[in-house]
C-alpha positions in Angstrom: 0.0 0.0 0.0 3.0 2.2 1.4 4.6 1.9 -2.2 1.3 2.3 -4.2 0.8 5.6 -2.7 4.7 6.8 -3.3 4.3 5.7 -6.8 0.9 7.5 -7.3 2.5 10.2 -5.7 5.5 10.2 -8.3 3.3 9.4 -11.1 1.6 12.5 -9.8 4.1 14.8 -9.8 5.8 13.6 -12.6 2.4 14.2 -14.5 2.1 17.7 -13.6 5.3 18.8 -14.0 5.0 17.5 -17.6 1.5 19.1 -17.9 2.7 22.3 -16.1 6.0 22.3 -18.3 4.1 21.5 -22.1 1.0 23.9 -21.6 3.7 26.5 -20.2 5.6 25.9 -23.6 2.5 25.0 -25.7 1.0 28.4 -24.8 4.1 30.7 -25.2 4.6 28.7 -28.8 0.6 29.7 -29.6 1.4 33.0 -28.4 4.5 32.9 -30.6 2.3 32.0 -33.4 -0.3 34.0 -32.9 2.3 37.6 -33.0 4.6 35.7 -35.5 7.6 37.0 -33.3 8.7 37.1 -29.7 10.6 39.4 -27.7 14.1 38.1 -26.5 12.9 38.3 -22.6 9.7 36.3 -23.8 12.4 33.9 -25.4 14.3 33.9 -22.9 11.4 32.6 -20.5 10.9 29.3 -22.0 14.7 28.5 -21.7 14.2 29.2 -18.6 11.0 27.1 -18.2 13.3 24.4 -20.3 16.1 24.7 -17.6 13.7 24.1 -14.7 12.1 20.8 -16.3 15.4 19.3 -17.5 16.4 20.3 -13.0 13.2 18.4 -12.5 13.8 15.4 -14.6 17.1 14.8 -13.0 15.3 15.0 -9.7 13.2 12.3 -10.9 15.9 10.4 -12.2 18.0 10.5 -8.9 14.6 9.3 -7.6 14.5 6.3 -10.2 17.6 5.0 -8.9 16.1 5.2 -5.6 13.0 3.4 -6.6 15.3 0.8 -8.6 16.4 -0.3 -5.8 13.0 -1.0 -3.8 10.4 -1.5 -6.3 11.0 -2.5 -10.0 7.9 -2.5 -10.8 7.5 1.4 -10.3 10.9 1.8 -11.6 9.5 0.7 -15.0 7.0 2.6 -15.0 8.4 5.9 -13.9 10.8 5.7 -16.6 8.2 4.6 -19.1 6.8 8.1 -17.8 10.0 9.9 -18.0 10.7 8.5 -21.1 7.3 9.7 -22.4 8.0 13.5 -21.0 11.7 13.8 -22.4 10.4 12.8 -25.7 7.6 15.7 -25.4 10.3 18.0 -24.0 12.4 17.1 -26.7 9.4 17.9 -29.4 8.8 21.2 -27.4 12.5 22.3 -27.5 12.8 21.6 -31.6 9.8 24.0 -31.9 11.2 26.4 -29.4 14.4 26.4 -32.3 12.3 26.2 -35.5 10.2 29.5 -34.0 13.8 30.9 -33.3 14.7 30.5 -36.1 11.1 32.1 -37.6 11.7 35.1 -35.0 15.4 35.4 -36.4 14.5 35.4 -40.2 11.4 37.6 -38.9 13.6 39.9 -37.2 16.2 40.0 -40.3 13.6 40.7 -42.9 12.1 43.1 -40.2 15.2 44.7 -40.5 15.7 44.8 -44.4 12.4 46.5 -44.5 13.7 49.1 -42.1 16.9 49.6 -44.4 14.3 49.2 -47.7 12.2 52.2 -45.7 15.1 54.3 -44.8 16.6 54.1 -48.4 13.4 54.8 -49.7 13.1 57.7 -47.5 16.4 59.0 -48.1 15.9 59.1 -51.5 12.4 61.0 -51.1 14.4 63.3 -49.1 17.2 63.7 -52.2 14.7 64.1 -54.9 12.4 66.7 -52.8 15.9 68.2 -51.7 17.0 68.3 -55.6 13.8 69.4 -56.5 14.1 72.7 -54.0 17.6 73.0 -55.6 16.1 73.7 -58.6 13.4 75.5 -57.6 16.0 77.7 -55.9 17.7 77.9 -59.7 14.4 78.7 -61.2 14.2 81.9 -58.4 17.8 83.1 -58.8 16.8 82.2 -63.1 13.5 84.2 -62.7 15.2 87.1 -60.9 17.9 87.3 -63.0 15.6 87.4 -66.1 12.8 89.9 -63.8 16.5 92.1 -63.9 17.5 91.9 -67.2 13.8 92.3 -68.7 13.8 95.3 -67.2 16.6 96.5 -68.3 15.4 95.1 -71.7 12.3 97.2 -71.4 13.8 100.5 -70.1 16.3 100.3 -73.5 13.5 99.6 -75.8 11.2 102.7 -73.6 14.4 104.7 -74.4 14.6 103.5 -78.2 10.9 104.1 -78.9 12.0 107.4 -77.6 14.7 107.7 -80.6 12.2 106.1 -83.0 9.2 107.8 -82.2 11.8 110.8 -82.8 12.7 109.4 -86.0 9.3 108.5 -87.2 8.5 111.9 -86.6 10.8 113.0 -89.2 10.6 110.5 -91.6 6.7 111.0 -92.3 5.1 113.4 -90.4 8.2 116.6 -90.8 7.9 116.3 -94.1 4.5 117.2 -94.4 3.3 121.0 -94.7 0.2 122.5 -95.7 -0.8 124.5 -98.7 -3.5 127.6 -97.8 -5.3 129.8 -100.0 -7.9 132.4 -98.9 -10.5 129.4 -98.8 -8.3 125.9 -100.1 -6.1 124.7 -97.6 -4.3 121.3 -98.5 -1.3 119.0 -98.0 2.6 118.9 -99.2 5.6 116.5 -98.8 8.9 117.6 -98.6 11.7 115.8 -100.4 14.9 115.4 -99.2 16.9 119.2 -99.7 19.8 118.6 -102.2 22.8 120.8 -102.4 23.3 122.7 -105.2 27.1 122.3 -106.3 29.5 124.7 -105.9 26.9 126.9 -104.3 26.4 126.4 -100.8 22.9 127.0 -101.4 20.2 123.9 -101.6 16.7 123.2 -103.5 14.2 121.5 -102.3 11.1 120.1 -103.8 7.3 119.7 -102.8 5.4 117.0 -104.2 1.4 117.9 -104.3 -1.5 117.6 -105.8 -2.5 119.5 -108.5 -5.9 120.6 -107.6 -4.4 122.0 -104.4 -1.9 124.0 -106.4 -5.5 125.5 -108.7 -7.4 126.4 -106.1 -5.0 128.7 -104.2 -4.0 130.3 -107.1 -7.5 130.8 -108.2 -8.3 131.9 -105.0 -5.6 134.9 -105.3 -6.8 135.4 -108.3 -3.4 135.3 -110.5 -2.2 138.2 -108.7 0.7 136.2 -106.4 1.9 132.7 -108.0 3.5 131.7 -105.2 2.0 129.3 -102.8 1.8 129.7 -98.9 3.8 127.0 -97.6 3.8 126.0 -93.6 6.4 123.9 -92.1 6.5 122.2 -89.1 9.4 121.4 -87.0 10.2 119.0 -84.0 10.0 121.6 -81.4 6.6 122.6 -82.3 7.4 125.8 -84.5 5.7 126.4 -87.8 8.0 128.4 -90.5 6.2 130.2 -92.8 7.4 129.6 -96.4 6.7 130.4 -100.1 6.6 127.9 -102.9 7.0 128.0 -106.8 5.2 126.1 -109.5 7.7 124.2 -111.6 5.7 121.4 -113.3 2.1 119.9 -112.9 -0.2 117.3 -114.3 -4.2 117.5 -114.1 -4.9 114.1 -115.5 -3.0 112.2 -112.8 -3.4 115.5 -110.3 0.1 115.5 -109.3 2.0 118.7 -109.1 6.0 119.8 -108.3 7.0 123.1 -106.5 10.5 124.4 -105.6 10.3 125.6 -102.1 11.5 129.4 -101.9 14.3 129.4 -99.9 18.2 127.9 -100.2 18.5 126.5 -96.7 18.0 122.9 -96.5 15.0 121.3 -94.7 15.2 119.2 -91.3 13.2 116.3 -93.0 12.6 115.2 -96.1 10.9 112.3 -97.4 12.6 109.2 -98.6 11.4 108.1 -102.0 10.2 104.5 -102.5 12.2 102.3 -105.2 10.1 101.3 -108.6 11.3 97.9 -107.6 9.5 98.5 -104.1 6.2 100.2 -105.6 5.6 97.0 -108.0 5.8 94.9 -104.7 2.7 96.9 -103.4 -0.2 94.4 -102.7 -3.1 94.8 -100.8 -3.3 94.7 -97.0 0.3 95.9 -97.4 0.2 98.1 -93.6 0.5 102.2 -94.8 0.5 105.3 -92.7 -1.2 108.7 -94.6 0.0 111.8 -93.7 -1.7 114.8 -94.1 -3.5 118.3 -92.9 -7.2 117.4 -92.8 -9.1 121.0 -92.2 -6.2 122.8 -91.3 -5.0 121.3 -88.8 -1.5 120.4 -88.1 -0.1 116.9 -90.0 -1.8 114.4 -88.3 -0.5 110.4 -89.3 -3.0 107.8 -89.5 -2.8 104.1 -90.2 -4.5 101.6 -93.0 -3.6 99.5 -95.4 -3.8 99.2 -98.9 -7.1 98.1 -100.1 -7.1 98.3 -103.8 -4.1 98.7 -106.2 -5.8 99.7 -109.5 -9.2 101.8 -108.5 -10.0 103.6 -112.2 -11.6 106.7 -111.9 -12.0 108.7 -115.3 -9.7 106.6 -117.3 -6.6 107.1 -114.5 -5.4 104.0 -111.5 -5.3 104.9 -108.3 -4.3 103.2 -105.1 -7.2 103.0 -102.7 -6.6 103.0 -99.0 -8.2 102.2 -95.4 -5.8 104.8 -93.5 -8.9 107.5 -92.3 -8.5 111.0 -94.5 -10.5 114.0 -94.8 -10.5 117.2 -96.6 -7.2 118.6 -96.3 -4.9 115.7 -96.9 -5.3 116.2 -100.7 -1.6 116.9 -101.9 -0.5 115.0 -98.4 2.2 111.5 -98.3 1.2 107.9 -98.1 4.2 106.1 -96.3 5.0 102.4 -96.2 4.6 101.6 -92.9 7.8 99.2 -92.3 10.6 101.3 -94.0 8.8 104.6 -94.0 9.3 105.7 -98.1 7.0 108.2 -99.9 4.5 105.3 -101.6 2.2 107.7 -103.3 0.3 111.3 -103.0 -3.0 111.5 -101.7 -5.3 112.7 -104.3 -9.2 112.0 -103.9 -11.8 111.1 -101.3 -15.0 109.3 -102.0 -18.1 111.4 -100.7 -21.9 110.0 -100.5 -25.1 112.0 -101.4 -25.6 114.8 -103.4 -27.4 117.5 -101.9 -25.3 117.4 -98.5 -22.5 114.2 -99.6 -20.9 112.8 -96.8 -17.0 111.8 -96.4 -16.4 108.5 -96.3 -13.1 108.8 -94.8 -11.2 105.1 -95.3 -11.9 105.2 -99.3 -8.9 107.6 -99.8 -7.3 107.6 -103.3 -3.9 108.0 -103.8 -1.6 108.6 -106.9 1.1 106.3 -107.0 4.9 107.2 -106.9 5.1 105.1 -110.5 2.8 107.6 -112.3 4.6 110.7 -111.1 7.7 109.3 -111.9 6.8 108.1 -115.6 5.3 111.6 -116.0 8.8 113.4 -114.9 10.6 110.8 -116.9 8.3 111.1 -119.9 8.4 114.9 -120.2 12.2 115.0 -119.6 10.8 117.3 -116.5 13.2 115.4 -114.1 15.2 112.1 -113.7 14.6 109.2 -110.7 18.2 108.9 -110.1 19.2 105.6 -108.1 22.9 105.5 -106.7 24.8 103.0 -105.3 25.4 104.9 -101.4 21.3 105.8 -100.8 18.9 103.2 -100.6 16.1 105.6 -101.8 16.4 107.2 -105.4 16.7 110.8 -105.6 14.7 113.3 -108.3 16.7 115.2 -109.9 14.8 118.3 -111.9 16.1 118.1 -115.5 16.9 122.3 -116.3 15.4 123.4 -119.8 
């Protein structure tokens, strides 16, 4: 009885230390399982737990030997027992490795994801930092180019200055007015040439010829000269005289020699038969002139029609607003600003009170008024080599 009860006694204790020591490792290895990794200490723990079975085991072995000697029987079947719980011990320790060994490979890829992270970070951080580099470029770019814009700007403010000035003289000082006691009208200066061996200089007045008629009718044939105004850059008007020297009524063009042997400020440049031929419609024009009296005022237009007939003779019709007053006045190409033409006409409608219709002007083209000089030996259209423009040259009879 005495040895039933010790060996119920070690069968019980041997039974719950091996119960005690597999659901102590079964649950940390579910627990394992269920977070997929462990914590060293956690780890650390079941070694632990390990250590104090394999203490207990040789406990129960030292008491094996004891039993040996007194009951066989047990003996056999304590180590049957023991046999059973270091094979279960074993088991438990080879999973406590194999989840090791998952919490190691865990832990490594753990960290290569941290690395993967970091890299991926640090190259967020280079692009977003190259990025802001050139951003910073694009500034210093942007602020360089705000700087030399306006630079840019202020020179071409300063050169529209100068050209405005140069405009000025190339088609607007070159235009006077013609006035009779009730005609007033429009001239353009050519360019004053020096008479050789002289000192003195001619210039000449292109016009139209109806102009020239109606101030001398209006003086009645008493003074042949016509009242010439010219304008200057500083505002002042010089009071001139002007002579007749050659006229034609069918294409209403006229020439006068100004009365005076100083040269003129501006002159206007004469366009090239070459350039003239080129003429096309929608070519961009500027008409100077003195509509009403007033001083030359430019307006712009383009060319609308190149051969308008009117009583058997071609004009040049044009968009540029004109009124009464810019008969006799310049029609300038609006790019190189030459003498294109003279105005000549402007349609009215209605006959008992007509109406201007200001942006049908007619004009008299260079070509005729050159063929005309030519043709009557009145003058040559000299081109030379050193002036882009030609020059006329009156022919003396």
């Amino acid at each position: 009885m005495h040895r039933i009860l010790i060996l119920g006694a070690m069968a019980l204790v041997a039974g719950s230390i091996a119960v005690t020591g597999y659901g102590d490792i079964e649950s940390r290895l579910e627990r394992l399982d269920r977070l997929q990794r462990e914590t060293p200490s956690e780890v650390r723990a079941i070694e632990a737990s390990l250590a104090g079975i394999h203490g207990e085991l040789e406990e129960l072995h030292s008491l094996l030997g004891v039993l040996d000697a007194r009951d066989s029987r047990g003996a056999d079947e304590l180590r049957d027992r023991l046999s059973t719980l270091t094979s279960e011990i074993g088991a438990t320790a080879a999973r406590l490795v194999e989840q090791q060994t998952g919490l190691e490979t865990l832990e490594s890829r753990q960290r290569e994801v941290a690395r993967e992270e970091l890299r991926v970070r640090l190259e967020t951080i280079e692009v977003s930092l190259a990025q802001w580099n050139r951003i910073q470029d694009d500034v210093t770019a942007i602020a360089t180019l705000v700087r030399t814009t306006k630079d840019e700007v202020d020179s071409i403010g300063a050169e529209m200055s100068r050209d405005v000035d140069v405009m000025w003289c190339e088609i607007v000082g070159p235009t006077v007015q013609l006035a009779g006691e009730a005609t007033v009208g429009s001239g353009v200066l050519l360019q004053s040439r020096e008479k050789p061996g002289t000192g003195e200089y001619e210039t000449l007045i292109l016009t139209s010829w109806h102009v020239v008629r109606d101030i001398r009718a209006d003086a009645g044939g008493a003074d042949p000269s016509i009242p010439v105004a010219v304008y200057t850059s500083d505002g002042a008007v010089l009071s001139e005289t002007a002579q007749l020297v050659h006229y034609d009524a069918h294409i209403d063009a006229a020439v006068l020699r100004l009365n005076t042997t100083l040269p003129v400020a501006c002159g206007a440049r004469l366009a090239s038969r070459e350039r003239l031929d080129r003429m096309r419609i929608f070519e961009p024009v500027y008409a100077v002139g003195c509509p009403l009296g007033n001083d030359p005022i430019p307006t712009a237009g383009e060319i609308s029609a190149t051969d308008h007939v009117i009583d058997g003779n071609s004009y040049w019709m044009i968009s540029a607003p004109t009124y009464i007053g810019n008969s006799g006045g310049g029609l300038y190409d609006a790019q190189t600003h030459e003498l294109l033409g003279i105005f000549s006409k402007i349609y009215t409608h209605g006959s008992l009170r007509p109406t201007v219709v200001p942006h049908m002007g007619l004009v008299t083209p260079l070509t005729q008024i050159y063929d005309w000089l030519e043709a009557k030996g009145y003058a040559r259209v000299d081109v030379t080599f050193d002036k882009e423009s030609p020059i006329l040259t009156l022919v003396e009879h």
